[in-house]
N, C-alpha and C positions, 0 to 999 in steps of 0.2 A: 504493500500500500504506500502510497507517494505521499512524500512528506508533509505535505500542503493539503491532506486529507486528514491528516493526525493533528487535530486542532482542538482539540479538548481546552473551552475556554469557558472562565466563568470569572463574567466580567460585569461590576455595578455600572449602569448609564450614571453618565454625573452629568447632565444638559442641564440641571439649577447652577452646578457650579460655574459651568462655561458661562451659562449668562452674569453671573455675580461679578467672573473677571473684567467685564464691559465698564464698570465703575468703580477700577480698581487700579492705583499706579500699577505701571508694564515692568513684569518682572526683570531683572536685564537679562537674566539667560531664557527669557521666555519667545519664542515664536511672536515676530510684532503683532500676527495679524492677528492671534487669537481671541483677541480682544475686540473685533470690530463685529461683536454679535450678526454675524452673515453665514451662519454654517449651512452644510451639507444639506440635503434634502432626508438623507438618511436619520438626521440627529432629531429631526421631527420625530418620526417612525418611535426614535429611542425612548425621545421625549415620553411619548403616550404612555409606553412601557418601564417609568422611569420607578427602580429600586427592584424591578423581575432581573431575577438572576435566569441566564441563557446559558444551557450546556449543549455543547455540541458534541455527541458523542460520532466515534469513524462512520459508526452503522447509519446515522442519523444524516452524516454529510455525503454517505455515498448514496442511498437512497434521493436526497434530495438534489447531489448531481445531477443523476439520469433523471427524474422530472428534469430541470431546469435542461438539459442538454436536448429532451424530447420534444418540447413545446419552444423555444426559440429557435437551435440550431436549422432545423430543416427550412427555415422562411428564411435564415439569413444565409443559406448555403443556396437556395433555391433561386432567389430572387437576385446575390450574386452573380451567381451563375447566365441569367438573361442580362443583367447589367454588359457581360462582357461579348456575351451573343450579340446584343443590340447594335452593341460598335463592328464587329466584323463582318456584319450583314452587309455591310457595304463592299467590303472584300468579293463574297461572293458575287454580290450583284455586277459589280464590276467584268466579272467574264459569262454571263447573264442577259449580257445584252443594253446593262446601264448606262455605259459609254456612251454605247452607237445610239441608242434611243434621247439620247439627251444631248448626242452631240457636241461631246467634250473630249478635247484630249487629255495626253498625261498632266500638264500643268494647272489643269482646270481641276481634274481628278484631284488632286493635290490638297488642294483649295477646299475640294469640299471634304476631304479628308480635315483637311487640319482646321475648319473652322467649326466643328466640332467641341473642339480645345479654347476656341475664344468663347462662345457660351459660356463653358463650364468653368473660363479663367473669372469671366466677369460677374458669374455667380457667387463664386466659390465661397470670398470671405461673408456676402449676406447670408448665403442660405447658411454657413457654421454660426452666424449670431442665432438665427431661426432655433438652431437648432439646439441649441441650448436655451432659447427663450421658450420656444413653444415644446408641448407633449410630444417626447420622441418619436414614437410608434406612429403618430397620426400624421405629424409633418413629412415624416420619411414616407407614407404608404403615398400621403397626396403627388408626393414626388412621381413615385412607383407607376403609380394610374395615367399621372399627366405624360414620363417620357414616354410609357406605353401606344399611347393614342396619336402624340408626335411622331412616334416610329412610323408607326400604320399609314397617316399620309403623306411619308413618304413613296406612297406608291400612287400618288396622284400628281408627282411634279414633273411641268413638259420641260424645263429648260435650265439652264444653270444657276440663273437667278433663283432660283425654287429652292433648289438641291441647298445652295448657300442657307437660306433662310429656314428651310427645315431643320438643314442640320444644323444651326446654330443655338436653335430653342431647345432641341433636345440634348446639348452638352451642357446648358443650363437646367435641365430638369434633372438629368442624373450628376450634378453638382454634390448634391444629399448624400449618395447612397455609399462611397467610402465613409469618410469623417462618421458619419451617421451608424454604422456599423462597425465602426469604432468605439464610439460611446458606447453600445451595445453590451459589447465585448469586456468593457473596460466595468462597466455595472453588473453585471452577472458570474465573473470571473475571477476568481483569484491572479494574482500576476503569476503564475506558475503554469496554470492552465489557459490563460491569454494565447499563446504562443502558435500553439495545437489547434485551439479551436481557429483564431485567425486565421491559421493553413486550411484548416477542413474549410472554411466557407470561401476562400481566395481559391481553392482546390477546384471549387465549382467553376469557375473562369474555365479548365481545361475539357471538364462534363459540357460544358457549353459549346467549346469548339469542334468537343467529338460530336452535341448532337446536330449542331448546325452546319455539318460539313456533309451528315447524312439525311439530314435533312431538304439541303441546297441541291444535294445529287439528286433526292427522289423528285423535288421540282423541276428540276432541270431536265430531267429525262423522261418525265411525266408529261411535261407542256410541250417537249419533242414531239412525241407520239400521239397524244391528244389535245388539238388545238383549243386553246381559252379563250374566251373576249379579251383576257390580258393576260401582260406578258408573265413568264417564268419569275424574272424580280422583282416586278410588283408582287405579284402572291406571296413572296416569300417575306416580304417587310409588312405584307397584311397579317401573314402567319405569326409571324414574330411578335407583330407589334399589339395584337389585340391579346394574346394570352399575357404577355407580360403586365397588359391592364387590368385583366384578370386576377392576376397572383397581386398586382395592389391592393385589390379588393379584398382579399383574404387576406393578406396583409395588414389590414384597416380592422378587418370587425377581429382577430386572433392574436395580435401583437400588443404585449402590454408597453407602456411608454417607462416600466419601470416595478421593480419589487409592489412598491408603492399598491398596484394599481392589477396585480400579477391577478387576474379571475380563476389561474389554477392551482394555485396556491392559498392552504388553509391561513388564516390571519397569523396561528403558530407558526409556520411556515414563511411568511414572507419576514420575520422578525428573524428566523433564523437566516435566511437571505441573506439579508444584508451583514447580519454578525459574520456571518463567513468571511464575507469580503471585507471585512477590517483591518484584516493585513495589507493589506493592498496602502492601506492610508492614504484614500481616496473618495469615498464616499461614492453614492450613485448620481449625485446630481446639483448643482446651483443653479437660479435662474437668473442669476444678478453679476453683469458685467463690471470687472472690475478692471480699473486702471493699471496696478501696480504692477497683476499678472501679466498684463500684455507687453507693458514695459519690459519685464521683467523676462519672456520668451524673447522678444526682439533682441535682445542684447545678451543672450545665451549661447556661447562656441557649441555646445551637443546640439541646438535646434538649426544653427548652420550648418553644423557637418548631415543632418537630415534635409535641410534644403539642395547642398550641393550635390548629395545621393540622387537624390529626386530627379534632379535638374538631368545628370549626365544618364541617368539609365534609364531615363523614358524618351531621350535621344532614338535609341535603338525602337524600343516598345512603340514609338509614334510612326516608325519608318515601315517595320514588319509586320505589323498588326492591319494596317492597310494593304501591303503588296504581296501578302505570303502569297496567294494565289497566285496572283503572276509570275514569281519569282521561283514557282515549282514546276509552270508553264515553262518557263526560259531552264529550266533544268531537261527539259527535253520530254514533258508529258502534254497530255491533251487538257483543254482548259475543264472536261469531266472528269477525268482522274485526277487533277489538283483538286475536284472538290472531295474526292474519297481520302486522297494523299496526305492530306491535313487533320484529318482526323488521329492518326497515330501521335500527331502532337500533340493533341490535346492529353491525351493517355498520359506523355510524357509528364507533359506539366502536372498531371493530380501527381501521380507518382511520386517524384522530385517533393512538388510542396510536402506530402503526406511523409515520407519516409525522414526528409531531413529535418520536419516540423516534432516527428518524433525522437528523435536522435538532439533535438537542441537541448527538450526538455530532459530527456533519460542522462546526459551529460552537462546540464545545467549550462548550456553555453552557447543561445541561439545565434547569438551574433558571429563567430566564425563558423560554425558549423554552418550557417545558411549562405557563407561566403560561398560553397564547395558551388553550389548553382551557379551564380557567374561567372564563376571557372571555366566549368563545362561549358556554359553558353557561350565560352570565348573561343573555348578549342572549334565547335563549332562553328563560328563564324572564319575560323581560318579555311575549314575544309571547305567550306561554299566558295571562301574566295580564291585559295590557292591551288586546288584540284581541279587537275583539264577538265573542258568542258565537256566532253564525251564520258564522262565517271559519274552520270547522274545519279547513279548509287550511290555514291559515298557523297555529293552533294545534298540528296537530300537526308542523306544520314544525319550531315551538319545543321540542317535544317531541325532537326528531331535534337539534336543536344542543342542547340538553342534556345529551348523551351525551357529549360530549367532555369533560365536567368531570372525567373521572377522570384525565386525564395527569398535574392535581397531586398526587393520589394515588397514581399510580406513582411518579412522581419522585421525591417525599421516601422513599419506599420502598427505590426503589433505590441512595438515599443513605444509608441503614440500612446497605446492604450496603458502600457504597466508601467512603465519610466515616466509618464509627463502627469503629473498633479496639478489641482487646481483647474475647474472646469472653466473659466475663462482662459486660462495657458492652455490647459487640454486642446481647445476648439480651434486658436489662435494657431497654435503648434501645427495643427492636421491642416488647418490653411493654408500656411505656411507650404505645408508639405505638398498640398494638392494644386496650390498654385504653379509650384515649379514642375510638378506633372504636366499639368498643362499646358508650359513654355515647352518642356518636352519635348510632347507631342505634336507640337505644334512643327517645333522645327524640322521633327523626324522626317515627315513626308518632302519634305523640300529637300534633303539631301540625295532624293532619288529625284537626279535630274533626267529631262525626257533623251538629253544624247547620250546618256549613259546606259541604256535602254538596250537589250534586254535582261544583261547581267548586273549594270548598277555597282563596276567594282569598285567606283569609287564610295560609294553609298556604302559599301560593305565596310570599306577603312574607316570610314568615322565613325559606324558601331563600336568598331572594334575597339577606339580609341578613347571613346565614351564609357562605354563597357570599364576598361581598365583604371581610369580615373572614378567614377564611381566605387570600383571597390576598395581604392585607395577611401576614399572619402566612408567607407564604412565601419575599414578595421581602426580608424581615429574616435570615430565614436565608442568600440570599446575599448580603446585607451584610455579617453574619459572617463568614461563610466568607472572602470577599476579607481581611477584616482580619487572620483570622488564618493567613491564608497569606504575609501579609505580614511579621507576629510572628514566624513561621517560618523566613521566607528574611533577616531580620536575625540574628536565632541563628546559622545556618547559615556566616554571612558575618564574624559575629565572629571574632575575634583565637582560635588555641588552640583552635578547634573540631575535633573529631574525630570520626568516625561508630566506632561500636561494630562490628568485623566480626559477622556474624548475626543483629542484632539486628532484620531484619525479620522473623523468626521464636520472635522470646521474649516475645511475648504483650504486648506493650505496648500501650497505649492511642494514639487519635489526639492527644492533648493532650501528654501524656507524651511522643511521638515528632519529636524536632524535625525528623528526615524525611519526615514524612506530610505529603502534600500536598492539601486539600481538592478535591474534582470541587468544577465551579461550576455 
């Protein structure tokens, strides 16, 4: 049994004394903010229950695991999983007939590739305020529904003006659905168990690529044989994009926005919730933006070295993610075997996330352990570029170990959720983060320029290059992190040190909390 399940705690709520500190000189070795009566949403919960002693025995917290794993996991592994479908549908559509019916070339293609990325650049930081201002669950599903039905018309636009404009609303509608699944994650979770689950529902990104690659074939070879009022890619963005509406809708009336509020959880049950996640020194939620935290991320070297992550390895992610299809095309197949061909990636990618999501947590050490994916992904990107072109084998081999490069993109992710405290940093942080995704992405497709067509080897050198600076910019964050857990356990150990009773639940930052202890 894992460590973080052996939690045998029996601990008094003190929410009177927390409030009492509000009018009381600031201790000097006390946390400033403890004092600024703004806590957690959690220390309400505690409040009610104030002077019930909580035992949490192993039997109590594995049982009430599996609930919690049974009733969230599947809508965030699920509803993931279309999120990444949604974006590659355009890949498909592209050897489909999209082009030609739209009459656009590569550079156009590009364009509506990447403006995708300015929606969801220019959403980003409003919809993370949303999102810690309004009910989680309900904000993220309205999300859910609206890029759903975005999706869907795009299979009514004649021209490239269209195409822009479509896609721009819907990289603003799935703005939400990272960050927002982070919070998730970060509220339901132990920081131990963060890590795994993160993978399992980022895992779905590759479930998505296997089903839309077999699903694009059945269209595509369907509307061959039996002519339709419309085309092969329209249907397939009506297909896509009306179920994904769908799973919002479920989403809406099944997703709680929080322990709080959990309808499958006995009231015992949702008190033990949250006690679980104590350790975490986190809490489930504030609704109240605060200055100091934001200050206080903008001017933090670990939330740079996750920007500069961001920045370089969604280079790559923005470039392949639109052109796999062609780019298995220009390997020497037909544009319907690219759509089968693609499918064994996605395999790769659960695989990769799953296996090395496990091995972070069994050896406590996600951060180089999920380095080993960009690795791979790098060797890969040599064989597609340096291997004659007649070796379509072993080209799309490299194609296939490419997929593993998103483990460092889960990872820092899921250290969103267990390393950054303080739900204003929290939100600030995952902007941060998902902003320079979306420079990314943006850039990505521009680096496949149209005379570099059909191989793109120059396209391939700046993955590569991206790629490798990226994981510079990774293994520096667990540099950090060691140091300043070391910072931490001298504090801890000095003379007169005292912990604050409840203060894992008054909204403090990881910096500010000389109890928070970094995941590595």
């Amino acid at each position: 049994m894992s460590a973080d399940l052996d939690t045998k705690s029996s601990r008094r709520v003190s929410a009177e004394k927390a409030a009492e500190m509000g009018s009381k000189p600031h201790p000097p070795d006390m946390p400033k903010h403890v004092v600024d009566n703004d806590p957690d949403e959690a220390l309400k919960l505690m409040n009610a229950h104030a002077g019930e002693t909580i035992i949490l025995s192993v039997e109590e917290q594995t049982k009430l695991l599996k609930k919690i794993d049974l009733h969230i996991m599947p809508f965030l592994c699920i509803v993931y999983g279309l999120n990444y479908l949604d974006k590659t549908t355009l890949s498909y559509a592209s050897i489909m007939g999209f082009k030609t019916d739209l009459n656009i070339g590569v550079s156009e293609y590009n364009w509506v590739a990447s403006i995708f990325y300015f929606g969801y650049l220019v959403f980003e930081y409003p919809t993370n305020l949303m999102l810690q201002r309004l009910p989680l669950a309900k904000y993220s599903a309205f999300n859910v529904i609206l890029w759903g039905l975005i999706l869907a018309t795009t299979a009514a636009v004649k021209n490239f003006g269209g195409a822009l404009a479509v896609r721009f609303f819907l990289g603003a509608a799935e703005a939400a659905v990272s960050p927002g699944f982070v919070l998730f994650t970060s509220q339901w979770y132990t920081a131990p168990e963060q890590g795994t689950r993160v993978s399992w529902w980022f895992s779905f990104n590759g479930w998505g690529q296997i089903l839309g690659g077999v699903v694009a074939y059945g269209i595509a070879v369907g509307t061959a044989q039996h002519q339709l009022s419309i085309e092969g890619w329209q249907l397939i963005f009506l297909v896509f994009g009306l179920f994904t509406a769908f799973m919002g809708a479920m989403f809406l009336y099944f997703m709680p926005d929080s322990q709080l509020n959990a309808r499958f959880l006995t009231e015992h049950e949702r008190l033990m919730a949250v006690e679980r996640i104590r350790v975490n020194q986190q809490g489930v939620g504030n609704k109240h933006f605060k200055w100091y935290q934001c200050k206080e991320t903008l001017t933090d070297p670990m939330i740079w070295g996750f920007v500069l992550y961001s920045f370089f390895a969604n280079i790559p992610n923005g470039g392949v993610t639109n052109y796999f299809s062609q780019l298995i095309v220009a390997f020497g197949f037909t544009p319907n075997q690219s759509l089968l061909l693609g499918v064994p990636g996605g395999a790769v990618q659960v695989i990769s996330l799953v296996v090395l999501g496990y091995l972070g947590r069994k050896f406590n050490n996600r951060i180089l352990i999920n380095a080993i994916g960009p690795l791979i992904a790098i060797l890969g990107l040599f064989l597609i570029r340096f291997l004659p072109q007649e070796n379509r084998g072993g080209r799309l081999a490299g194609y296939y170990l490419y997929q593993c490069a998103s483990t460092g993109f889960v990872c820092l992710l899921s250290l969103i959720s267990s390393n950054i405290a303080g739900w204003t940093r929290k939100t600030t942080a995952a902007a941060m983060y998902l902003i320079t995704y979306c420079v990314g992405n943006i850039i990505g497709p521009q680096v496949f320029r149209p005379g570099d067509a059909p191989l793109y080897h120059n396209a391939i050198t700046v993955v590569v290059v991206s790629f490798i600076v990226a994981l510079l910019a990774q293994l520096s964050i667990y540099f950090w992190c060691r140091r300043q857990n070391a910072i931490k356990a001298s504090i801890r150990a000095a003379p007169g040190y005292t912990k604050i009773d409840g203060q894992e639940f008054m909204d403090l930052t990881d910096r500010e909390n000389p109890e928070f202890i970094y995941s590595l």
